[in-house]
N, C-alpha and C positions, 0 to 999 in steps of 0.2 A: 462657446466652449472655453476661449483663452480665457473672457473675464469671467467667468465662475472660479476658472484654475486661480485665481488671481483675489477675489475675493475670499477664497479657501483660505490660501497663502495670506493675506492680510487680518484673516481671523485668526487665526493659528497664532500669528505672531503678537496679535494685539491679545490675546488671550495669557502668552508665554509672557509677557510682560507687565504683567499683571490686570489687566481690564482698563488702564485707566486711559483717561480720554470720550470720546463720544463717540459710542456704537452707531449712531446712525451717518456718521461720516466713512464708514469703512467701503459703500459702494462707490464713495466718491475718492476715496485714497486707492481703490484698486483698479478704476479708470483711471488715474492719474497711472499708475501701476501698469496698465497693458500701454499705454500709450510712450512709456521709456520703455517699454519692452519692443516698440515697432521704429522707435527712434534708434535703440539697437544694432536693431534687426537691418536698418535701413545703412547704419554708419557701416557695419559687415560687408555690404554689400557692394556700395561704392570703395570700401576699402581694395575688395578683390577683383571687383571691376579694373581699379587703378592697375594693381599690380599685374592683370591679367594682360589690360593695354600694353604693358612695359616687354611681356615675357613672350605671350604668345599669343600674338591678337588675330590671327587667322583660327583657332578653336573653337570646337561646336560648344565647350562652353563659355566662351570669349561670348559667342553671342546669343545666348541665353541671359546670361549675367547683363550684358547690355541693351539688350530687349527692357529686362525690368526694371534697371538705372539711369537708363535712359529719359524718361520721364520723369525725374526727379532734376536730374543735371540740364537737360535742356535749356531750364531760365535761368540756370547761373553762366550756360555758355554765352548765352545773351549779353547778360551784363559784364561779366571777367573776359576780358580778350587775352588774346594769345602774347603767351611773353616768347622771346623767341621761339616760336612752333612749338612751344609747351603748354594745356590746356590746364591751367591751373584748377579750372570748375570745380573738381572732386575736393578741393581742397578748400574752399570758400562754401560747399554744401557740406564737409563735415565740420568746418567751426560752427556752423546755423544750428546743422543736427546736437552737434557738444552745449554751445548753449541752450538749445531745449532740452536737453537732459538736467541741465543743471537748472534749468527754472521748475521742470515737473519737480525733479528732486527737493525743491527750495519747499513747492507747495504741500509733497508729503510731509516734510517733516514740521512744516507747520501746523498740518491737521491732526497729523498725530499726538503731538505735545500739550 
């Protein structure tokens, strides 16, 4: 359902801009397209995770949120050690997340143009 949403969205726009470029690259700009949308989705996450550690980490959604970021941080807890009892993880999983956003980005507007 997202990449349909997302293939729509990339027609629309490829249409508003006048057609030009190659229509049959649009299902592949709009996988490139859901996949910055889960990189996103994912940066949000561990962002509120962080703050959530900070604020109120005994809350039922403390661990919901950690339940599902959990598995992403894990193998950066691995490799990032603790700088004075602070887990830097979240912060070395969202530069990773930032540069993949910036490489999908790099490839749509390469396919586009």
């Amino acid at each position: 359902g997202a990449f349909l949403i997302k293939l729509v969205q990339y027609t629309l726009l490829w249409l508003v801009a006048g057609g030009q470029g190659a229509l049959g690259l649009l299902p592949l700009v709009s996988l490139v397209g859901l996949a910055q949308l889960v990189v996103s989705a994912l940066s949000a996450l561990v962002l509120v995770l962080a703050v959530l550690s900070w604020i109120n980490p005994g809350s039922p959604m403390y661990s919901l949120v950690a339940r599902l970021g959990q598995p992403f941080l894990r193998p950066f807890q691995r490799l990032v050690p603790l700088i004075g009892g602070v887990d830097l993880s979240p912060i070395a999983l969202l530069l990773v997340l930032q540069l993949l956003g910036m490489v999908f980005a790099r490839l749509q507007m390469s396919w586009m143009y």
